[in-house]
N, CA, C and O atoms as a MOPAC input file, in Angstrom:
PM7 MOZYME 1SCF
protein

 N    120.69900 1    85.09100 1   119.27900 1
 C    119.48800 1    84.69200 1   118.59300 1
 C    119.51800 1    85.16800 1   117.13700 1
 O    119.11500 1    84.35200 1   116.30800 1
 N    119.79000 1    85.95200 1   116.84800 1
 C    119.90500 1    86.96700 1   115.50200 1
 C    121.18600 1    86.11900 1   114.55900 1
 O    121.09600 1    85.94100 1   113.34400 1
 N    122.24900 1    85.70300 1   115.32900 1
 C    122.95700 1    84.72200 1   114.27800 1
 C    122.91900 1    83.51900 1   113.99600 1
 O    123.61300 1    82.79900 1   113.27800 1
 N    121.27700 1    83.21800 1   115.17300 1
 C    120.78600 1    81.76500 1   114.92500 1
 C    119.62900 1    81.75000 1   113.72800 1
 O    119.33900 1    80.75800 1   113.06000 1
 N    119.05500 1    83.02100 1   113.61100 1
 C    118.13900 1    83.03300 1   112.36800 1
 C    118.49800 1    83.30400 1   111.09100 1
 O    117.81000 1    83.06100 1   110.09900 1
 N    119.79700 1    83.91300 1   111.10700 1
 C    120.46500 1    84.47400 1   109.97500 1
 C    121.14400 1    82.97400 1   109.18900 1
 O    121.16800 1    82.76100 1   107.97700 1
 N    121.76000 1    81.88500 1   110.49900 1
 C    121.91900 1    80.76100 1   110.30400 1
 C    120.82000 1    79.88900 1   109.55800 1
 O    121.08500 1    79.29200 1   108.51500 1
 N    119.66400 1    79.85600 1   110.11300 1
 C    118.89900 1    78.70200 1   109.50500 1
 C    118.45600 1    79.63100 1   108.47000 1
 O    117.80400 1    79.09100 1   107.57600 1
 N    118.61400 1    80.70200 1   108.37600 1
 C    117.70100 1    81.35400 1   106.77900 1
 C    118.48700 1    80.60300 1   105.31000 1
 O    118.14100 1    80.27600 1   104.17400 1
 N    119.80900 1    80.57800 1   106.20100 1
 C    120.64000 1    79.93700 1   105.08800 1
 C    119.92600 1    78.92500 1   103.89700 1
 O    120.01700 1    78.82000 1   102.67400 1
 N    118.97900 1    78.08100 1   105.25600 1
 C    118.63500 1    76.83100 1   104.83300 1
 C    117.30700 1    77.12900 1   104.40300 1
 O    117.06800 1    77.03100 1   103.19900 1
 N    116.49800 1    77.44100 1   105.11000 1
 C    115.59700 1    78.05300 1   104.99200 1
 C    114.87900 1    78.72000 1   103.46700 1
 O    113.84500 1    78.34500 1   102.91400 1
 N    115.93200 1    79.93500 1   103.00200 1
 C    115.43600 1    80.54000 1   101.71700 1
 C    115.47200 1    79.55000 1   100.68000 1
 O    114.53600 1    79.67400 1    99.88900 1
 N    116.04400 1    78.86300 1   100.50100 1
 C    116.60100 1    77.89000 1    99.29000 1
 C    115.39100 1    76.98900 1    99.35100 1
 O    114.64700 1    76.85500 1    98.38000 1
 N    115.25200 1    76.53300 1   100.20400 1
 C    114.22100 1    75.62200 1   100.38600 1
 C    112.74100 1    76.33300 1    99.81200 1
 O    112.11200 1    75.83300 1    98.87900 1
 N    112.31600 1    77.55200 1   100.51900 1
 C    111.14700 1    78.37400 1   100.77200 1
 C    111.51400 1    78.82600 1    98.39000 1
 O    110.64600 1    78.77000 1    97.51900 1
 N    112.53100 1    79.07100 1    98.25800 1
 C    112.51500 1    79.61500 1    96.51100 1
 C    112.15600 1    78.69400 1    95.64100 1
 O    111.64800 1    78.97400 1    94.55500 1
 N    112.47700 1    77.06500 1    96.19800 1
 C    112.60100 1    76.24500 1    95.07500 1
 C    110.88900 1    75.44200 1    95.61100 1
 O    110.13500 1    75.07600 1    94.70900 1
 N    110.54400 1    75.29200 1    96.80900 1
 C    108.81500 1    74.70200 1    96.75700 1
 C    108.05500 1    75.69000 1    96.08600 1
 O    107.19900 1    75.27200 1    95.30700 1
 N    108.24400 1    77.45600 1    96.28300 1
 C    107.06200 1    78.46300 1    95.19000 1
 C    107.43700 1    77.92300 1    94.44000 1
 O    106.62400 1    77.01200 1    94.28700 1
 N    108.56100 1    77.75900 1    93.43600 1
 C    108.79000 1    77.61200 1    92.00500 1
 C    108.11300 1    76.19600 1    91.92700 1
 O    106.99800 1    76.37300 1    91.43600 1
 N    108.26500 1    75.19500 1    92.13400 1
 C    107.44400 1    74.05600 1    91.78200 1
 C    105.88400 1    73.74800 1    92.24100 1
 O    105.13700 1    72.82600 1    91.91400 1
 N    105.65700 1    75.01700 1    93.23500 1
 C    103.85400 1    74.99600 1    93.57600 1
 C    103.47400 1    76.15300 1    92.12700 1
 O    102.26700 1    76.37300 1    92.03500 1
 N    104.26400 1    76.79800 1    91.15900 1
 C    103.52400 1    77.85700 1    90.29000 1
 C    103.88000 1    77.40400 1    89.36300 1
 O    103.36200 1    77.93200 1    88.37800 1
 N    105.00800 1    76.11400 1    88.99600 1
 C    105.37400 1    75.89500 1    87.93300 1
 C    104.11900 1    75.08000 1    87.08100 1
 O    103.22000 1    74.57300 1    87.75300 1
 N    104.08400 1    74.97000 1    85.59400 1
 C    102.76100 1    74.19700 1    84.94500 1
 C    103.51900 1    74.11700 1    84.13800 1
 O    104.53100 1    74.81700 1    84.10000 1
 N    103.04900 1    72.76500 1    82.83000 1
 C    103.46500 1    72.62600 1    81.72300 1
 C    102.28800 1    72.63200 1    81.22500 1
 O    101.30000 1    72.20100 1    81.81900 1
 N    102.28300 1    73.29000 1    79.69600 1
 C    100.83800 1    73.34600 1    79.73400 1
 C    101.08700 1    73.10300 1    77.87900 1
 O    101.87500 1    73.49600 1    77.01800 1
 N     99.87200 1    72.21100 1    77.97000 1
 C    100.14700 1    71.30400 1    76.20400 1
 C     98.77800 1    71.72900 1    75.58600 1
 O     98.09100 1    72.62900 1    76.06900 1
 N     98.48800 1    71.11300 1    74.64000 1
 C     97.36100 1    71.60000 1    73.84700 1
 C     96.43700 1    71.27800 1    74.09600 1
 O     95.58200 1    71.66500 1    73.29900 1
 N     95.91700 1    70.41800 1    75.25400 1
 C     94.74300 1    70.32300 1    75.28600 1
 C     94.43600 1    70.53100 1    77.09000 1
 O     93.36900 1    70.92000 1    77.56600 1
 N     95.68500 1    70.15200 1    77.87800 1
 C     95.88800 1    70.20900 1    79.43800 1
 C     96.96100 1    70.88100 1    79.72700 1
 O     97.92100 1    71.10300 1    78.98800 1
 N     96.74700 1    71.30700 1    81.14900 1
 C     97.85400 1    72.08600 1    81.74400 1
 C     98.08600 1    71.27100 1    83.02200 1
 O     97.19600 1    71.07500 1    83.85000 1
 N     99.63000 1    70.70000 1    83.15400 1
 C     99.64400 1    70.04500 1    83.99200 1
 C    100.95200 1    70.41200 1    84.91700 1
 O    101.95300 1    70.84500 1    84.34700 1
 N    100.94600 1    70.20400 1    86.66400 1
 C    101.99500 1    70.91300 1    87.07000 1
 C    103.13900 1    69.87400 1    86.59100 1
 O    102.93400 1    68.72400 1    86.20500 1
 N    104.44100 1    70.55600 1    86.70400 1
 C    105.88500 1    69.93300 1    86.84500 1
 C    106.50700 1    70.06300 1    87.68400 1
 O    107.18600 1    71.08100 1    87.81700 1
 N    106.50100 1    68.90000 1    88.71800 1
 C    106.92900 1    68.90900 1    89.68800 1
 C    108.23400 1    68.37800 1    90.38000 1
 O    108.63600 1    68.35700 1    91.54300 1
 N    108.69700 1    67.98000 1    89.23500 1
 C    109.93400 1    67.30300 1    89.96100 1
 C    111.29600 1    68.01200 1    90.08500 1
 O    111.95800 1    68.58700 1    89.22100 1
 N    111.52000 1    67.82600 1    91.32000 1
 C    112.49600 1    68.89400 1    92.47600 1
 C    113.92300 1    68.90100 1    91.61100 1
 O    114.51400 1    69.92800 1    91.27700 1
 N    114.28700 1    67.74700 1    91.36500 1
 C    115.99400 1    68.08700 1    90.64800 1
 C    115.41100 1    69.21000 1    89.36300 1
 O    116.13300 1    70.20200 1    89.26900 1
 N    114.49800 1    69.18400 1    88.61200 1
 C    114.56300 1    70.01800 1    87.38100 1
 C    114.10000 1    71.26800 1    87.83800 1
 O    114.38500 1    72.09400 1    86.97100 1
 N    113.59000 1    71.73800 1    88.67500 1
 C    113.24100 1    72.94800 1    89.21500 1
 C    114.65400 1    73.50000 1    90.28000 1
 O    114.92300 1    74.69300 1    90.42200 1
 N    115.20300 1    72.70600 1    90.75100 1
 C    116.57400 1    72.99100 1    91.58400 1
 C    117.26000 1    73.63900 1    90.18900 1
 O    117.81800 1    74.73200 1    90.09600 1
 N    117.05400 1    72.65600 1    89.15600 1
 C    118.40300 1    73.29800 1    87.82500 1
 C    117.99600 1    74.57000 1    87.33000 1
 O    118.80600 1    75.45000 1    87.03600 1
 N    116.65400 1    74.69900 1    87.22400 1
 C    115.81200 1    76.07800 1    86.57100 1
 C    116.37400 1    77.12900 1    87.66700 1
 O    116.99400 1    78.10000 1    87.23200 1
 N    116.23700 1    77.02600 1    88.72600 1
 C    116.53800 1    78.25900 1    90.39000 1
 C    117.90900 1    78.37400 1    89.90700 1
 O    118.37200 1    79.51400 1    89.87800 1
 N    118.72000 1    77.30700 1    89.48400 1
 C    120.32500 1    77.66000 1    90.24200 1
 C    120.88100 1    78.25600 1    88.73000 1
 O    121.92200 1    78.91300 1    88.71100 1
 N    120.10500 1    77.97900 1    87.43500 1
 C    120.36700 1    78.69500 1    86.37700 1
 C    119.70900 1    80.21100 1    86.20600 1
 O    120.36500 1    80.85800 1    85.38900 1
 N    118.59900 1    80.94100 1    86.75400 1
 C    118.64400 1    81.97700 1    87.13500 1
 C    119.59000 1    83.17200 1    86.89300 1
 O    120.76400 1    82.86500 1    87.10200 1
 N    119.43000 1    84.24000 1    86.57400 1
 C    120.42800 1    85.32100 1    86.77400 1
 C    120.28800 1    86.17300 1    88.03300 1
 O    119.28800 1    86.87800 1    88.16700 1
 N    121.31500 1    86.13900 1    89.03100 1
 C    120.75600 1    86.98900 1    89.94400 1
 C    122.01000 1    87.67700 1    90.28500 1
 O    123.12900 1    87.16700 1    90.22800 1
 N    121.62400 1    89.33100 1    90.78200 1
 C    122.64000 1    90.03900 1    90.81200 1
 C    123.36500 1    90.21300 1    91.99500 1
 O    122.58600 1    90.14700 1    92.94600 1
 N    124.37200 1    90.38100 1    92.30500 1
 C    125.23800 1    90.86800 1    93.81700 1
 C    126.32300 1    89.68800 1    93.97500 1
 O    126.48500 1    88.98600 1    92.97700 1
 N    127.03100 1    89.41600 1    95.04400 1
 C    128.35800 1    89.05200 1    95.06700 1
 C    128.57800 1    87.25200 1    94.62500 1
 O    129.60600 1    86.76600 1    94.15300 1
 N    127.33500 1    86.54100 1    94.93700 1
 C    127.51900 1    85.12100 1    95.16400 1
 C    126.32900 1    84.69300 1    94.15300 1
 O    125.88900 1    83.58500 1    94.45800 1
 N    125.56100 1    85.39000 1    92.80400 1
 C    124.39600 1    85.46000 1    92.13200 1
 C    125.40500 1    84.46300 1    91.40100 1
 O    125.00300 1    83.38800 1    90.95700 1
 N    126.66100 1    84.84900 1    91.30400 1
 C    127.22600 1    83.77400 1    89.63600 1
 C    127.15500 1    82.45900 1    90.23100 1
 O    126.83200 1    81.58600 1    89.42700 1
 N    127.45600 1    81.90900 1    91.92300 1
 C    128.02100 1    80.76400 1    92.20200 1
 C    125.98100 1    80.11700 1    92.56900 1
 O    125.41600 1    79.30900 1    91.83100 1
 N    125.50600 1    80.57500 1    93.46700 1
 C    123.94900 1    80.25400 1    93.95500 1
 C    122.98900 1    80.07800 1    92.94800 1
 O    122.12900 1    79.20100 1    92.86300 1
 N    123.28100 1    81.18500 1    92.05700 1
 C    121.79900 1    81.74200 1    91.36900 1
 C    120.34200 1    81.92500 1    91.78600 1
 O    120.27100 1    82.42200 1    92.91000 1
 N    119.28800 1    81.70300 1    91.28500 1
 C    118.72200 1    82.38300 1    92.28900 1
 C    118.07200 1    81.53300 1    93.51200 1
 O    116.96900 1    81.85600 1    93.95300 1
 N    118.87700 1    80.31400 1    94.10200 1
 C    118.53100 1    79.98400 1    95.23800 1
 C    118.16600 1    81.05300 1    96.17800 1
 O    117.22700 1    80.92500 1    96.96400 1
 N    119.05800 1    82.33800 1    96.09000 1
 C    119.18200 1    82.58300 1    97.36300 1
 C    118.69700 1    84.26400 1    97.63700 1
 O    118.96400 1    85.20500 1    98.38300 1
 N    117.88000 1    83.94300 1    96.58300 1
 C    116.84900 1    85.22100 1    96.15100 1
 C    115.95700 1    85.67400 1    97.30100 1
 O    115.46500 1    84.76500 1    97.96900 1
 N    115.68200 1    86.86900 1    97.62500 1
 C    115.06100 1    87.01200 1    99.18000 1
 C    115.88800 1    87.07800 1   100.41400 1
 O    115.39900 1    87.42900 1   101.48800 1
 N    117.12100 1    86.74900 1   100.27400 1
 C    117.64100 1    86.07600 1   101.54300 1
 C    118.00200 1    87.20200 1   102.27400 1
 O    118.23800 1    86.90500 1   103.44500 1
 N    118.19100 1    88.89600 1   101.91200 1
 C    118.04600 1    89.47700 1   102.72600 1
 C    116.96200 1    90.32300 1   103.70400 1
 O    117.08600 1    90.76200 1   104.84700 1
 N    115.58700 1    90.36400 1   102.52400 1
 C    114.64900 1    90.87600 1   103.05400 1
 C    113.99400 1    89.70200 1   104.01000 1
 O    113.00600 1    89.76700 1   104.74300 1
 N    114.64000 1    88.91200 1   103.81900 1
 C    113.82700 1    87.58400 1   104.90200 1
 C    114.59800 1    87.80600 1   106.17900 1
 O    114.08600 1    87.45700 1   107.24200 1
 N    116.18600 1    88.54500 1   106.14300 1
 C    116.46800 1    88.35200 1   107.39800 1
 C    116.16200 1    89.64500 1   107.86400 1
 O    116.03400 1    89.72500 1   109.08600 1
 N    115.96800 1    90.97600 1   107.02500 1
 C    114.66800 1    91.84700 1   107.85800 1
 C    113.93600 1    91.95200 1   108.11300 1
 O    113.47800 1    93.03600 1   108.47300 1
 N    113.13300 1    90.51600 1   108.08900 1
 C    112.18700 1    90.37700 1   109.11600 1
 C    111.84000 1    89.89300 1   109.89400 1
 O    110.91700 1    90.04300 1   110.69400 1
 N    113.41700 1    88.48500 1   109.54600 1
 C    113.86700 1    87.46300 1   111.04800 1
 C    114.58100 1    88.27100 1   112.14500 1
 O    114.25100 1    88.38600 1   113.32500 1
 N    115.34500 1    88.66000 1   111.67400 1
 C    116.52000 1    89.97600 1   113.27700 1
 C    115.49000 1    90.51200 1   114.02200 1
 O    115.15000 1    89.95500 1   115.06600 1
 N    114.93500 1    91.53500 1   113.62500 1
 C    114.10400 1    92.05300 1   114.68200 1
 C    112.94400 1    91.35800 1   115.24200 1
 O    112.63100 1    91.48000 1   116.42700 1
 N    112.38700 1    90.72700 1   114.52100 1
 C    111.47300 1    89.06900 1   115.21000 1
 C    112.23700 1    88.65900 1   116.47200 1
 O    111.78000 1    88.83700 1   117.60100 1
 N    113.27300 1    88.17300 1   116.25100 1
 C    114.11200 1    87.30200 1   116.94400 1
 C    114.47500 1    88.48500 1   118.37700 1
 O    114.39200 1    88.23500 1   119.57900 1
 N    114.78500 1    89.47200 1   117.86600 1
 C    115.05600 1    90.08900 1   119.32600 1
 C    114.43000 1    90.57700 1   119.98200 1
 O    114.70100 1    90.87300 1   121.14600 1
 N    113.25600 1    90.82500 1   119.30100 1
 C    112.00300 1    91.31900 1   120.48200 1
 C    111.45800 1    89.64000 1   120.91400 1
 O    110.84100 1    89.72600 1   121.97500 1
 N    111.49000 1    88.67800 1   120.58400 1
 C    111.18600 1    87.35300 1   120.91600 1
 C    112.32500 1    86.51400 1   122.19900 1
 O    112.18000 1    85.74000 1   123.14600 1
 N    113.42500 1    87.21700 1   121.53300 1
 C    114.08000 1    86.55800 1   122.83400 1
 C    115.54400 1    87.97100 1   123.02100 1
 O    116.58400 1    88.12800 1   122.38100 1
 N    114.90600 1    88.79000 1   124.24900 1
 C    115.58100 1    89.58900 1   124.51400 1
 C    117.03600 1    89.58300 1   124.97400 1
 O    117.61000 1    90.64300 1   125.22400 1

């Protein structure tokens, strides 16, 4: 179970980094502030990112979170399915 959540987090974080970034993103002009929502230019903003540790140069910050998310999927998962 634990290398089935560690599996879909894969998919999971990337997804969960790049909808916050386009639910907080705004462009905001001189008279309105309006969101910017479209997914390829917010995918390019995430994956241009600086993020630090082994795979930050190749991901960027897609994959930001991805370990504190699986400390709190593993032990979920094994008290859920023993």
């Amino acid at each position: 179970a634990s290398i089935g959540e560690a599996a879909a987090c894969l998919v999971r974080v990337p997804t969960e980094v790049v909808k916050a970034k386009m639910q907080t993103a705004t462009k905001t002009t001189t008279t309105t502030t309006t969101p910017t929502s479209r997914l390829m230019d917010t995918v390019r903003q995430v994956w241009k990112e600086e993020t630090h540790g082994l795979l930050g140069k190749f991901t960027g910050g897609l994959y930001r979170g991805y370990g504190i998310t699986l400390l709190r999927e593993i032990p979920f998962a094994m008290i859920q399915f023993p």
